[in-house]
N, C-alpha and C positions, 0 to 999 in steps of 0.2 A: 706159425711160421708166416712172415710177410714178403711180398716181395717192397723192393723201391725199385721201378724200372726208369731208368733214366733214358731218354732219346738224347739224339745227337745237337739238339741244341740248349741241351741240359732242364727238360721240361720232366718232370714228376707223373707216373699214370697211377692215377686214382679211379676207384670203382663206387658208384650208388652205393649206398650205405643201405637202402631198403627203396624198393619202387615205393614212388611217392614221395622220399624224402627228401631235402635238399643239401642233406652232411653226405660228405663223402669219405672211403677209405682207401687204404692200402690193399693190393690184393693179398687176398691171404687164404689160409687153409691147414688145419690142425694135421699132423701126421700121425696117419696109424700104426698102431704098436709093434706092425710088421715091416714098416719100412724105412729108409734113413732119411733124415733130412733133405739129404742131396736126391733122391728118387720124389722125393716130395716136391721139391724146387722143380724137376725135370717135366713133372705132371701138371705144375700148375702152369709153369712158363708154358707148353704144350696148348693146354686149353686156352690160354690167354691170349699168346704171342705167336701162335704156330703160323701165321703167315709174315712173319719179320725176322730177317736174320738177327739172333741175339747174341750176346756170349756172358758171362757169369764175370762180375768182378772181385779181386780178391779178398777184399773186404767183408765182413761179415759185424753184424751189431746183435746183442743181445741185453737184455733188460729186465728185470722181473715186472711182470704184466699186475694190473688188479687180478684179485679172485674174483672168479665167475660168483654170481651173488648166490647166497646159504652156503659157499664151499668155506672153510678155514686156508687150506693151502694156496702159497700166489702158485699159480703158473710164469715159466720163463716165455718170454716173446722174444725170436730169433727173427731176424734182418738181415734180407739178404742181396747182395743189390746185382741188377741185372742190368746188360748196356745193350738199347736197341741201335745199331748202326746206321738204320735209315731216319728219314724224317718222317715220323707218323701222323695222321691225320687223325683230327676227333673222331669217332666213328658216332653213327647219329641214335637213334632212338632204338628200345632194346637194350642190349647190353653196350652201354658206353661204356667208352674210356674218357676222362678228362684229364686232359696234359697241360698239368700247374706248373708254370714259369717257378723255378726254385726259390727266384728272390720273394716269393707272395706265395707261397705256397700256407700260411698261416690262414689266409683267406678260404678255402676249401677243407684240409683237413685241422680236422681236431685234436684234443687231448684224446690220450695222453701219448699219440705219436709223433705230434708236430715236434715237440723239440729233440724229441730222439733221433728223426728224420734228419731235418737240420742240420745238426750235427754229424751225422754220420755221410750226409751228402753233403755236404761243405769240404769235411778233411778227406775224403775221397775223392774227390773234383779237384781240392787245391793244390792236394799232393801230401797232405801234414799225416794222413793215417797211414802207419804201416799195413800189410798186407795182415792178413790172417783174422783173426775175430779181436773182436773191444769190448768192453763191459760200457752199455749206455746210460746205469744208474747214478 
């Protein structure tokens, strides 16, 4: 499960992809077997976000993910986009965020979410995605 947290001036939060590294991700975090997606969303925005008012948007993206390497089965990757009302600031060294302007956001993240992103934050932003979930393959 990923989030896409968008702020109010339509900037992208991305996370380290590993200390040291210079790719960045989506936040994100697998759900366990005992809980639903939406308890999932609630725990990670919490850890994430818990000092910025947020609210959930009605859009949801999903896409069948690579397989984890030796597995045969793909795993599904769900998208879920989250709207932070204020203006957030980078936070600095530590656990940053980086809030990628959406028109350049190809520049920070990579395959294979950039253009799932994209698109999923584009007809969400523009107005063209209905509400509910979308298939992003």
């Amino acid at each position: 499960m990923k989030l896409v947290v968008i702020d109010s001036a339509h900037r992208i939060a991305l996370l380290p992809h590993r200390a040291g590294h210079r790719t960045w991700v989506l936040p994100q975090r697998s759900a366990r077997l005992d809980e639903t997606y939406g308890n999932a969303v609630a725990e990670l925005c919490g850890d994430l976000l818990a000092s910025y008012p947020i609210r959930l948007g009605g859009v949801t993206g999903r896409r069948w993910a690579p397989a984890p390497e030796g597995l045969a089965p793909r795993a599904e990757a769900r998208f879920y986009i989250v709207r932070v009302d204020t203006r957030p600031v980078d936070e600095g060294p530590g656990r940053s965020i980086l809030w990628a302007p959406r028109a350049v956001l190809g520049l920070w993240l990579g395959c294979p979410d950039v253009e799932a992103v994209k698109v999923l934050v584009d007809g969400y932003l523009d107005g063209w995605l209905p509400d509910g979930p979308i298939t992003l393959d």
